[in-house]
C-alpha positions as CSV (number, residue, x, y, z in Angstrom):
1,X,-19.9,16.5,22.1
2,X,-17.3,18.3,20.1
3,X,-19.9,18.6,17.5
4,X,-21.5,20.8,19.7
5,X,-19.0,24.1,17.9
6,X,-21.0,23.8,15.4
7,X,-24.5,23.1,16.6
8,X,-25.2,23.6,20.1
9,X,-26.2,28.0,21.6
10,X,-27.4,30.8,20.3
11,X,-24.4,31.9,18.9
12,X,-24.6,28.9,16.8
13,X,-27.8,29.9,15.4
14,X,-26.6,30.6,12.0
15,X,-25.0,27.1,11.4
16,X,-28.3,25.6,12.6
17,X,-29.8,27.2,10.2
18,X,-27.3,25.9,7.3
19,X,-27.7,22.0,8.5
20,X,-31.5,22.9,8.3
21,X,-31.2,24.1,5.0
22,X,-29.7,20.4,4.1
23,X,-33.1,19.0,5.7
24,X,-31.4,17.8,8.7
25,X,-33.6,18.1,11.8
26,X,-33.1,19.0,15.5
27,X,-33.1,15.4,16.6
28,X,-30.6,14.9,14.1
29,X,-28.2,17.8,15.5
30,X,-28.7,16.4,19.1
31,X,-26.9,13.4,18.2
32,X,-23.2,12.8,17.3
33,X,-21.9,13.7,13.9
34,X,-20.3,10.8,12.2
35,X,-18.1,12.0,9.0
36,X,-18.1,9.2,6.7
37,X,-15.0,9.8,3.8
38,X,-16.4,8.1,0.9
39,X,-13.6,7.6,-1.8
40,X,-16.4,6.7,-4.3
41,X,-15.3,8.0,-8.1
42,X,-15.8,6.7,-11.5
43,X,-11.6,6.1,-12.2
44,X,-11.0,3.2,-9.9
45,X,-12.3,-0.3,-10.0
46,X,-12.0,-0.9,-6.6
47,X,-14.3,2.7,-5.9
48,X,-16.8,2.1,-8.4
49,X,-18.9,0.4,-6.0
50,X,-18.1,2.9,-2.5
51,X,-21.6,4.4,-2.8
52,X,-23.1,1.3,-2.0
53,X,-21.0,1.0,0.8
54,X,-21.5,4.5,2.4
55,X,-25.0,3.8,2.2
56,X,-24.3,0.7,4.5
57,X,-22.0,2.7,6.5
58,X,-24.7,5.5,7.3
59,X,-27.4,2.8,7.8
60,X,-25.2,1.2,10.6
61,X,-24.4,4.6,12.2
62,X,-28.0,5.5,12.5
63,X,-28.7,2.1,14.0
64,X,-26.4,2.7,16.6
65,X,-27.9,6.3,17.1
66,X,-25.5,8.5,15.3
67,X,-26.0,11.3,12.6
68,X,-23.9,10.2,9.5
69,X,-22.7,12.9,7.1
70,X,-20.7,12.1,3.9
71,X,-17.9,13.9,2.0
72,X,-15.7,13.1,-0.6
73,X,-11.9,12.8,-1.1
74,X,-10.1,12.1,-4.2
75,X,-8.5,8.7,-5.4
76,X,-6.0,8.0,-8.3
77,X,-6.2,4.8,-10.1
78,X,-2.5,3.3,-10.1
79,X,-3.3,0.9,-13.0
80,X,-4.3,3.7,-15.3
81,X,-2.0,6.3,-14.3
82,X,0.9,3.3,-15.0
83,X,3.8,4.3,-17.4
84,X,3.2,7.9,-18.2
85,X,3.6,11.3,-16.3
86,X,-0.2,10.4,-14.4
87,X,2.0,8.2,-12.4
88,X,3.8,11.1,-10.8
89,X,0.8,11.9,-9.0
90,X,-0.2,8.6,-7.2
91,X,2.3,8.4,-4.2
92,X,1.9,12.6,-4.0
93,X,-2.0,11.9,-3.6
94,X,-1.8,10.1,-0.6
95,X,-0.8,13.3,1.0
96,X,-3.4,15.7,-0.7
97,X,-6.0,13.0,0.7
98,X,-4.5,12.9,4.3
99,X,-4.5,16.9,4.3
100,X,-8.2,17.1,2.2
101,X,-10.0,15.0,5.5
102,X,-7.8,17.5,8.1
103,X,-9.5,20.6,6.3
104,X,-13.0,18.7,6.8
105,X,-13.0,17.2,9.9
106,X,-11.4,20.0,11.5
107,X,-13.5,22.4,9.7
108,X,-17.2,20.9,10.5
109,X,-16.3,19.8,13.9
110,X,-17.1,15.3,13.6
111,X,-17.6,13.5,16.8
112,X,-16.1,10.5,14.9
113,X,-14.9,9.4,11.5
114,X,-15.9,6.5,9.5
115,X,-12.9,6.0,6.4
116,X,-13.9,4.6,3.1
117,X,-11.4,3.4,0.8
118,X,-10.2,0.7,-0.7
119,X,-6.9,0.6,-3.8
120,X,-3.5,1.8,-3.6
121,X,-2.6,5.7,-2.0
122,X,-6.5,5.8,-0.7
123,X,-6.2,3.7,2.4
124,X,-2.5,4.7,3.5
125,X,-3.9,8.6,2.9
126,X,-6.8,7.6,5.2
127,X,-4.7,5.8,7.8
128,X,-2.7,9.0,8.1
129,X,-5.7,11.3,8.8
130,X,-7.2,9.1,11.0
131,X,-3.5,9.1,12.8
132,X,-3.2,13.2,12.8
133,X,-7.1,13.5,14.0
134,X,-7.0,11.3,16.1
135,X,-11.1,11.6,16.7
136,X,-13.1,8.0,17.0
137,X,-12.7,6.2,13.8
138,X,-12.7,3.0,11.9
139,X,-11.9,1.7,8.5
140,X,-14.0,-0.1,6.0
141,X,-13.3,-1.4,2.7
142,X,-15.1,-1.9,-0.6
143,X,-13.0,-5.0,-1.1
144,X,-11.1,-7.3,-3.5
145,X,-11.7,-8.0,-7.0
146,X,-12.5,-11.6,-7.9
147,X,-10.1,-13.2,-10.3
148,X,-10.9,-13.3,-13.8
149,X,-10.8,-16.5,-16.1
150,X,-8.9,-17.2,-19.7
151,X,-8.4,-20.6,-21.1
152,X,-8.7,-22.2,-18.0
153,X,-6.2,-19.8,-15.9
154,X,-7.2,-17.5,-13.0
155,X,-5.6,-14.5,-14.3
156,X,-5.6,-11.0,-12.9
157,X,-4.6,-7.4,-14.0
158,X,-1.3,-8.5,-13.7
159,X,-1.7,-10.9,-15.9
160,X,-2.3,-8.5,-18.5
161,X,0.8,-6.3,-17.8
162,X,2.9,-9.5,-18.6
163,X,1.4,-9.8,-21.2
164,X,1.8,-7.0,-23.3
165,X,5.8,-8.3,-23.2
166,X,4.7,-11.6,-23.8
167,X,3.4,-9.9,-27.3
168,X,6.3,-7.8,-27.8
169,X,8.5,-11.2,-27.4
170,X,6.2,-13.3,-30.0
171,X,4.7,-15.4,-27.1
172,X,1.2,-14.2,-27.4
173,X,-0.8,-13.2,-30.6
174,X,-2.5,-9.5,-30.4
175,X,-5.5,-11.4,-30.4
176,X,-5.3,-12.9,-27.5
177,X,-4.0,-9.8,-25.6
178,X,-7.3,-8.4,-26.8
179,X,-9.5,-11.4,-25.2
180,X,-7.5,-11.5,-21.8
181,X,-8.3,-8.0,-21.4
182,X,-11.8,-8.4,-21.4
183,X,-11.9,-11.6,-18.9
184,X,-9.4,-10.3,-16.7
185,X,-11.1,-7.9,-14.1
186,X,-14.2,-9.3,-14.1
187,X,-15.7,-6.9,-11.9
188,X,-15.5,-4.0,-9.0
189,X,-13.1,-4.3,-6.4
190,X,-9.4,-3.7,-5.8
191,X,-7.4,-5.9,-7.9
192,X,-7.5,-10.0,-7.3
193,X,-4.2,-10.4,-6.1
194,X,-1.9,-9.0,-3.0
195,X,-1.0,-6.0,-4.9
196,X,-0.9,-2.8,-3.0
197,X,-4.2,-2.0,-2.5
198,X,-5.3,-5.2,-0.8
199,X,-2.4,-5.2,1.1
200,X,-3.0,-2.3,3.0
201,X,-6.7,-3.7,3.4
202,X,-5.2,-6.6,5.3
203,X,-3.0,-4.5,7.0
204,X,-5.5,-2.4,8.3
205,X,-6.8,-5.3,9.7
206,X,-3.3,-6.0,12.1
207,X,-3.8,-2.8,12.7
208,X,-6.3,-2.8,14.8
209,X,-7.9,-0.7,12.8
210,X,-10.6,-2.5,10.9
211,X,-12.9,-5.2,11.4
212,X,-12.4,-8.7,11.0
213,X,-12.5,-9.5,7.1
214,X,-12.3,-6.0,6.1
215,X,-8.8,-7.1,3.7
216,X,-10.4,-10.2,2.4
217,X,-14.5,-10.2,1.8
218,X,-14.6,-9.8,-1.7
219,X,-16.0,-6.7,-3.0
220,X,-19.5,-8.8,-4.5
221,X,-20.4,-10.7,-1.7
222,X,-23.3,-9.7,0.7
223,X,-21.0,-9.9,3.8
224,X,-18.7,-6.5,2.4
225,X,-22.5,-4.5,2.7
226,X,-23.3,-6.1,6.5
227,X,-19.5,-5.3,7.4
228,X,-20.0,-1.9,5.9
229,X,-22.8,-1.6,8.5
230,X,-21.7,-3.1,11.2
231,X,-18.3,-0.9,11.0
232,X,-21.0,2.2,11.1
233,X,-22.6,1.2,14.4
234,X,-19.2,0.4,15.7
235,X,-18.0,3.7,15.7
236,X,-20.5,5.2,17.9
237,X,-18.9,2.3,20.6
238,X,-15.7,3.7,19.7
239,X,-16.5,7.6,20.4
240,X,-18.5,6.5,23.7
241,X,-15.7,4.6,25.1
242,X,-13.4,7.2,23.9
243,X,-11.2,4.6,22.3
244,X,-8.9,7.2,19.3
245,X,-6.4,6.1,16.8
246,X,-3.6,6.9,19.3
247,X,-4.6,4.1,21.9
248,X,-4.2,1.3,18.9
249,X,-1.7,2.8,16.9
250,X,1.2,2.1,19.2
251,X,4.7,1.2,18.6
252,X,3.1,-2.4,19.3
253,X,0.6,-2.2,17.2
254,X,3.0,-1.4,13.7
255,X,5.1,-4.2,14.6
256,X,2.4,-6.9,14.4
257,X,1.3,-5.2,11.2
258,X,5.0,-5.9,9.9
259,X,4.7,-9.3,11.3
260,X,1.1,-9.9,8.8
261,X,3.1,-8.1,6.2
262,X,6.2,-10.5,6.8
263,X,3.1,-13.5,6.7
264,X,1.6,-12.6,3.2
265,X,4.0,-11.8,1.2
266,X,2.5,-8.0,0.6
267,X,4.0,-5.3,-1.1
268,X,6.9,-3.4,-0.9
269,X,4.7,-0.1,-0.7
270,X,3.8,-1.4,2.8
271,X,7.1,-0.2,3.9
272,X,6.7,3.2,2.7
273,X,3.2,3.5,4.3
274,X,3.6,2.3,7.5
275,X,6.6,4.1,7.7
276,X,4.2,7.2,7.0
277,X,1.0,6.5,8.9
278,X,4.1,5.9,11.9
279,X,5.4,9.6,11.5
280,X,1.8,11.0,12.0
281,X,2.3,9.8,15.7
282,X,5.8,10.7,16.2
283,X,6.5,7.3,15.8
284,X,9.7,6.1,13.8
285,X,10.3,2.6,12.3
286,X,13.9,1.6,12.0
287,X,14.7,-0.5,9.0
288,X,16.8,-2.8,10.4
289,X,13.9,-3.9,12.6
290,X,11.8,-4.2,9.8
291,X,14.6,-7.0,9.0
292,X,14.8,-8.7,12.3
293,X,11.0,-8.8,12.2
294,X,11.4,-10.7,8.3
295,X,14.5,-13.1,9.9
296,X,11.8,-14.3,12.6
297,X,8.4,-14.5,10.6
298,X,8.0,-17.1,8.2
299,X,5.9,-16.5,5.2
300,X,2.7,-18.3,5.0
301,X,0.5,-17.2,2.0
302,X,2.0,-16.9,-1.6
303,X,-1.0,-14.8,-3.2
304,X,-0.7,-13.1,-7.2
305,X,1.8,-12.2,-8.1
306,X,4.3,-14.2,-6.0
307,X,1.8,-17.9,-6.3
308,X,-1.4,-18.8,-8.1
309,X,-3.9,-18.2,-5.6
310,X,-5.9,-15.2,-4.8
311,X,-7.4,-12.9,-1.8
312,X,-10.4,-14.8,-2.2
313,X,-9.2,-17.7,-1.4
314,X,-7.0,-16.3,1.5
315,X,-10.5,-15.4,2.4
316,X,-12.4,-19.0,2.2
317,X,-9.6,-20.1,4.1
318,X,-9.9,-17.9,7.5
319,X,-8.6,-14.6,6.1
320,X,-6.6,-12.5,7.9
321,X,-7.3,-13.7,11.6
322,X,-6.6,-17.0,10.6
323,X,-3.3,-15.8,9.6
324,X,-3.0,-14.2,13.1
325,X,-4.3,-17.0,14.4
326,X,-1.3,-19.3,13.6
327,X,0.9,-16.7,14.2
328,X,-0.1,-16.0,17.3
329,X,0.9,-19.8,17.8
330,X,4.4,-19.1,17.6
331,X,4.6,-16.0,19.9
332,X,4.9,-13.7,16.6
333,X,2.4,-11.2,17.9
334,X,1.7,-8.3,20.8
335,X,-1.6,-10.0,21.7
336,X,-2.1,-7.2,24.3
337,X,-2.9,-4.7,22.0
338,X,-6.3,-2.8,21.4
339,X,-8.4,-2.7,17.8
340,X,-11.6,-1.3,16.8
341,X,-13.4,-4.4,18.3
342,X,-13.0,-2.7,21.8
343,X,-10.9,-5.7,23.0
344,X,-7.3,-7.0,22.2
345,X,-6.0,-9.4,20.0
346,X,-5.9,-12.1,22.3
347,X,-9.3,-11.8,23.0
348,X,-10.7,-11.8,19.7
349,X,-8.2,-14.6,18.8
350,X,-10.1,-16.6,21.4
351,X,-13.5,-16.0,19.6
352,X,-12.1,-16.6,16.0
353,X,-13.7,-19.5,14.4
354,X,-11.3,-20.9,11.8
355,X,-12.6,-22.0,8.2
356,X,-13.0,-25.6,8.3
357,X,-11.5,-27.7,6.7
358,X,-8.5,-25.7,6.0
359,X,-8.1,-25.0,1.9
360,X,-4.2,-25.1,2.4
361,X,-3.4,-21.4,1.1
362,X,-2.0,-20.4,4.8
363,X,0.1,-22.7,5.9
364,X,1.2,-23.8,8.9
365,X,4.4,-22.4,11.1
366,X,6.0,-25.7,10.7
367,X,5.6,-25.8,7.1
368,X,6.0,-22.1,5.6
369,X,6.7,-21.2,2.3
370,X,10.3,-19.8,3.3
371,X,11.7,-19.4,6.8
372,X,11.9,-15.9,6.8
373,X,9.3,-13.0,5.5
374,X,8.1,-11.9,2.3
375,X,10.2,-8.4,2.5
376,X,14.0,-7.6,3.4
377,X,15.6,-4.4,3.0
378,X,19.3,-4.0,1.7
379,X,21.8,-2.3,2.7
380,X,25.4,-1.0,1.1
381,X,27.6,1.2,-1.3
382,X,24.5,1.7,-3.9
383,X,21.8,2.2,-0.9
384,X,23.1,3.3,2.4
385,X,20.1,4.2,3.8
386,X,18.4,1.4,2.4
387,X,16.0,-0.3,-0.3
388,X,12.9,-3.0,-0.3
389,X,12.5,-5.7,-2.5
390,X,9.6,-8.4,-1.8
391,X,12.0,-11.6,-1.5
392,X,8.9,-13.7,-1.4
393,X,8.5,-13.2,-5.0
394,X,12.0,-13.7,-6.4
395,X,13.3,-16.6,-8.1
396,X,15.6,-18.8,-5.9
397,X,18.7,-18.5,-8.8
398,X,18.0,-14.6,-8.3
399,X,18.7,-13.8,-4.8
400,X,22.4,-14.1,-5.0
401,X,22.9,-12.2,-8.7
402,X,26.1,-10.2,-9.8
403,X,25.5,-8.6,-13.3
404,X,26.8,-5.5,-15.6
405,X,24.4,-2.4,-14.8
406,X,22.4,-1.0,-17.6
407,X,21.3,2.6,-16.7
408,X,18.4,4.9,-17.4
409,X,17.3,8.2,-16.3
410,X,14.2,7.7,-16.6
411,X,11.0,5.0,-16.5
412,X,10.2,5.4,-20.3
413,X,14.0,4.9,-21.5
414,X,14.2,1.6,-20.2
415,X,10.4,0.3,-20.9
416,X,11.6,1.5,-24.7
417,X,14.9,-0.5,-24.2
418,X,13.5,-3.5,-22.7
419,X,10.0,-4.0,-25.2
420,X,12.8,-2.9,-27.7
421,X,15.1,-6.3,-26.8
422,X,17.9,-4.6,-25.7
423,X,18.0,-6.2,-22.4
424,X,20.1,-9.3,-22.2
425,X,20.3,-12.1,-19.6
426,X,22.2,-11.2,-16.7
427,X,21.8,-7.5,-17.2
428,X,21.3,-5.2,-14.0
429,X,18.3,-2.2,-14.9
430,X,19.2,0.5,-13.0
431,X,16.3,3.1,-13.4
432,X,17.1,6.5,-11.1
433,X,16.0,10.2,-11.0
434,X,12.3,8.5,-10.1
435,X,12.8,9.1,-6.2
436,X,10.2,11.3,-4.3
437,X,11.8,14.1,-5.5
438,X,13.5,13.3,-8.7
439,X,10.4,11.8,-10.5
440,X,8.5,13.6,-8.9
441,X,6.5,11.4,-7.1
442,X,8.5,8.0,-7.2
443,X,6.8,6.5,-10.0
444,X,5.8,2.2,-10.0
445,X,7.6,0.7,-12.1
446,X,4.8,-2.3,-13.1
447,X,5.6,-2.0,-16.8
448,X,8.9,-2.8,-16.9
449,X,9.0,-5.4,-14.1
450,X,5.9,-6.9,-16.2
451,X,7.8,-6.6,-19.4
452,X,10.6,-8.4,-18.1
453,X,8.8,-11.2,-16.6
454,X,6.4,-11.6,-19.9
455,X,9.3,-11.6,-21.8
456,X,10.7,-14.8,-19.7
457,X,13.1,-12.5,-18.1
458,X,12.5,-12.4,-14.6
459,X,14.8,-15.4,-13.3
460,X,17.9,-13.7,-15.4
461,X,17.5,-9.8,-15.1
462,X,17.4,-7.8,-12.1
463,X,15.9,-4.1,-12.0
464,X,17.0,-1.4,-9.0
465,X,15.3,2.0,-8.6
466,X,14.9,4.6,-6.3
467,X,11.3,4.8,-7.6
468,X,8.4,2.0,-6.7
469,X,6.7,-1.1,-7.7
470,X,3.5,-2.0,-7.7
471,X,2.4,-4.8,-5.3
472,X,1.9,-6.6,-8.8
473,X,5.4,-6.6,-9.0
474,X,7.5,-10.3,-9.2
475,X,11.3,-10.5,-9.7
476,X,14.6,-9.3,-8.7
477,X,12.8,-5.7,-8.5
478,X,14.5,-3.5,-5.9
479,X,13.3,-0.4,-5.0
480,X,13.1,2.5,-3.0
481,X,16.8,3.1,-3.2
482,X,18.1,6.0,-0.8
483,X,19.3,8.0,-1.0
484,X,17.9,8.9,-4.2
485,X,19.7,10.1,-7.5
486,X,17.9,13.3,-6.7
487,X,19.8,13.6,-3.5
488,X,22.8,12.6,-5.3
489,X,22.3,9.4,-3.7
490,X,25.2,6.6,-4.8
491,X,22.9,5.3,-7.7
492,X,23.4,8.5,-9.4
493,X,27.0,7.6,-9.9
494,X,26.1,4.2,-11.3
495,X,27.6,3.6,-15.1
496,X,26.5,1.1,-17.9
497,X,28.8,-1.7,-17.4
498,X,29.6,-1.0,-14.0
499,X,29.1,-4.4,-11.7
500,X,26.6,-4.8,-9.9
501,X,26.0,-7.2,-6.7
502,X,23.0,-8.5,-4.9
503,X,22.5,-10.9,-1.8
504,X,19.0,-10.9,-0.8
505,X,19.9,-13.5,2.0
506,X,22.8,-11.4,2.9
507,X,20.6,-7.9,3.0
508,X,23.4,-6.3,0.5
509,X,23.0,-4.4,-2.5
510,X,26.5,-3.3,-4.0
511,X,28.4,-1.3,-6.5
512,X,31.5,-2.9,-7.3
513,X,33.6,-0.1,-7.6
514,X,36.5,1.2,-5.2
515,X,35.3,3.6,-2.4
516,X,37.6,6.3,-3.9
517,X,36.3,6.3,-6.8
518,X,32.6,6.1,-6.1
519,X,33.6,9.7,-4.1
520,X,34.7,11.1,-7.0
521,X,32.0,10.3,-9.4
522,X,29.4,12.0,-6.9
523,X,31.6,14.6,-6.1
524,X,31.9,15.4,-10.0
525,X,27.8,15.2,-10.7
526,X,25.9,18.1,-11.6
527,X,23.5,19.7,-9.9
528,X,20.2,18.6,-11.9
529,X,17.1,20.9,-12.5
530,X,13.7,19.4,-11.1
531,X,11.8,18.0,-13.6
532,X,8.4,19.8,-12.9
533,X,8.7,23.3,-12.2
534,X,4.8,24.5,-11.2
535,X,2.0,22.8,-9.8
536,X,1.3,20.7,-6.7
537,X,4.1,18.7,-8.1
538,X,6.7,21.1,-8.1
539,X,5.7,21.9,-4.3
540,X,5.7,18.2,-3.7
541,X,9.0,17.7,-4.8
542,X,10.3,21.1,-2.6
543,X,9.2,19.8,0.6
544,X,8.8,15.1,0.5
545,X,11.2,13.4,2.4
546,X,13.6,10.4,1.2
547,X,11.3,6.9,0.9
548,X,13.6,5.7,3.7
549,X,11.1,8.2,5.7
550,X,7.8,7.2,4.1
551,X,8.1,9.9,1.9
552,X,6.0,12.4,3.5
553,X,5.8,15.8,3.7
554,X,8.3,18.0,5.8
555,X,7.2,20.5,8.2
556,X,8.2,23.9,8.4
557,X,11.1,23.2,10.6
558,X,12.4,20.3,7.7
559,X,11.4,17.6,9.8
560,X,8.9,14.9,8.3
């Protein structure tokens, strides 16, 4: 056992003695040590509730005959850090969370790893540790939120964001901001809708690396705490048939993810992730395939924010398989490949018992929501290495747009300018210096998007950034621009009134100004002094790659 460098000899003596000192015993030590990384805090929603999950996690292991031992790791709530400097340290987390589980796995010596996460940088940080370990593990996760209730609508957290600018644009009373607040997250869990955090849960799932339902068993129901200990005995499988992270994180394996991704409608932080988790392995995704994979896949679910319905209901109606399921229908998916289960896709797709009857929120291949995927990435003059926008959420009179940019520097400018009506239809928000490295730590952007769709907005102004959205995100919102204005990227050059054109169908984003003098505007900017100057921040900024890389971390040699 490779647990044995830190039990097993004489010379070892002394760090028996330590794990006696913890009231472990020697039949304890003479089994494998299962590390279970319990996200649990008292910030997030959606980790409230992890303690009740570890202790599902540890019953399993011990079932199966394992030793379970739990440590922490850190998790930042996105919806509380939103719209002040807080956010600058979401995206920048997911690395301190990867690195955090290195430094104890490597340090204590785990057989195998059992991850517990569940919202926004937590389960991306945790894909990419289990990636760069590579020991036996699995993933399990506290769960979605159920949707709240107010005046007879299923509402969300979302639904909250719009509507502060439904206030600010007389459409709401104060009063009944108030009320919606309290009815709107009902409850623990990661929030209702296929934000972020639940989209990397279903993810996880395509994968491989999860169980069955570990994206859509809400948070509340019984099933999350028998997963929970299922997962824990499954990872003992895992280490005896040797079965790592590398064997189901092929090149395979990220493009059926994609596919799902392309299927749901998930969030444009998928990209970034996958793109991340991907570089752990040596692995590169290109982003034009991430296009051909969107031109193929139709989408099938229209979850919050993009339709009405919900990850529970995704879940009463077969849940993530079941989207596999009818994907695998249409020859959408590498059926070969190997999960956590032990066996391949195929096989388990075999086994899968569908929900009966069928509640309508997948549909079918032959009658998708659109043709092609809930993602496409654009290309041109203003992002030449690219930028994401969730197509599956934009209004049809939006994905051709032309309109006169409106520029900011930073987030907080144009939240002021927009809740201050000084956006007009037909205006272009171009938000910069928010990249990786000019925010630091590419900032979501949920207020503004959520201003402009509360304030009625979102089917006649479009917003670009080189920063993020959150999955909440709905609209003409295009992000990840790169390069970024950091980088002197092309969107530094942008200038209010300049034109500005967009073809979602056509993958193009465009400044329409003449090549010559685009060169001399970025040949004439100044060099611009990093925001943060000390901190893990200021480090952060020194060493993360462009978002058209994941936005990870360089090595020493400059490579990410």
């Amino acid at each position: 056992m490779r647990s044995d460098i830190v039990k097993k000899g004489i010379e070892r003596a002394p760090h028996r003695s330590l794990f006696k000192a913890m009231g472990y015993t020697n039949a304890e030590l003479g089994k494998p040590l299962i590390g279970v990384v319990n996200a649990a805090n008292e910030i997030i929603p959606g980790h409230i509730h992890l303690p009740r999950i570890a202790s599902a996690v540890k019953d399993g292991v011990r079932l199966a005959g394992g030793t379970p031992i739990e440590f922490s790791t850190i998790g930042v709530c996105d919806g509380i850090a939103m719209n002040h400097p807080g956010m600058r340290y979401s995206l920048a987390s997911r690395e301190l969370i990867a690195d955090s589980i290195e430094a104890m796995a490597e340090a204590h010596g785990f057989d195998a790893l059992v991850f517990i996460p569940n919202c926004d940088k937590i389960v991306p940080g945790m894909l990419m540790a289990a990636a760069r370990l590579n020991l036996p593990s699995i993933i399990v996760s506290g769960g979605p939120m159920l949707a709240g209730h107010f005046r007879g609508k299923r509402v969300d957290l979302n639904s909250v964001f719009e509507a502060v600018g439904a206030v600010k644009a007389g459409r709401l009373s104060e009063s009944e901001l108030e009320e919606l607040t309290e009815s709107a997250c009902p409850g623990c869990g990661s929030c209702a809708g296929m934000f972020t955090a639940n989209s990397m849960n279903c993810i996880t799932e395509a994968l491989g690396m999860a169980l069955p339902g570990n994206g859509t068993i809400p948070a509340v129901d019984a099933a999350r705490i028998r997963l929970a200990k299922v997962t824990g005995a499954k990872v003992l499988e895992l280490l005896a048939k040797n079965i790592r992270p590398a064997d189901i994180l092929t090149p395979e394996a990220f493009k059926n993810a994609l596919t799902v991704d392309m299927a749901l409608g998930c969030s444009t932080n998928t990209v970034l992730h996958l793109l991340a988790v991907a570089a752990e392995l040596g692995l590169s995704i290109d982003l034009q395939e991430i296009n051909k994979i969107a031109a193929q896949v139709p989408q099938l679910c229209k979850l919050s924010p993009a339709g009405e319905d919900h990850i529970e209901e995704l879940h009463l109606d077969g849940g993530i398989w079941a989207v596999m399921r009818e994907l695998s229908k249409g020859g959408f998916l590498a059926g070969g490949q190997l999960t956590v289960t032990g066996r391949t896709i195929d096989k388990e797709l075999k086994d899968f018992q569908e929900a009966k009857p069928r509640r309508g929120v997948i549909r079918s291949l032959e009658n998708p929501y659109r043709q092609d995927g809930g993602l496409a990435i654009l290309f041109g003059n203003l992002a030449p290495e690219g930028a994401v926008v969730k197509q599956g959420a934009v209004a049809e009179e939006m994905m051709r747009s032309k309109g006169p940019a409106r520029v900011f520097d930073s987030e907080d400018a144009a939240v002021e300018a927009i809740l201050g009506g000084k956006i007009k239809s037909g205006d272009v928000v171009v938000i910069r210096y928010e990249g990786p490295k000019g925010g630091p730590g590419m900032r979501e952007m949920l207020t503004p998007t959520s201003a402009i769709a509360g304030m009625g907005l979102d089917k006649e102004v479009a917003l670009i950034t080189d920063g993020r959205f959150s999955g909440a995100t709905r609209g003409a919102s295009i992000g990840h621009v790169s390069p970024e204005a950091q980088d002197k990227g092309p969107i530094a050059a942008v200038k209010d009134g300049d034109l500005i054109e967009i073809d979602i169908p056509g993958r193009t984003l465009n400044l329409l100004i003449s090549e010559e003098e685009l060169a001399q505007r970025l040949a004439s900017l100044p060099v611009r002094e990093p925001r943060v100057k000390k901190g893990y921040l200021a480090r952060y900024a020194a060493a993360v790659s462009s978002a058209n890389k994941g936005a990870v971390l360089r090595s020493g040699n400059n490579q990410p």
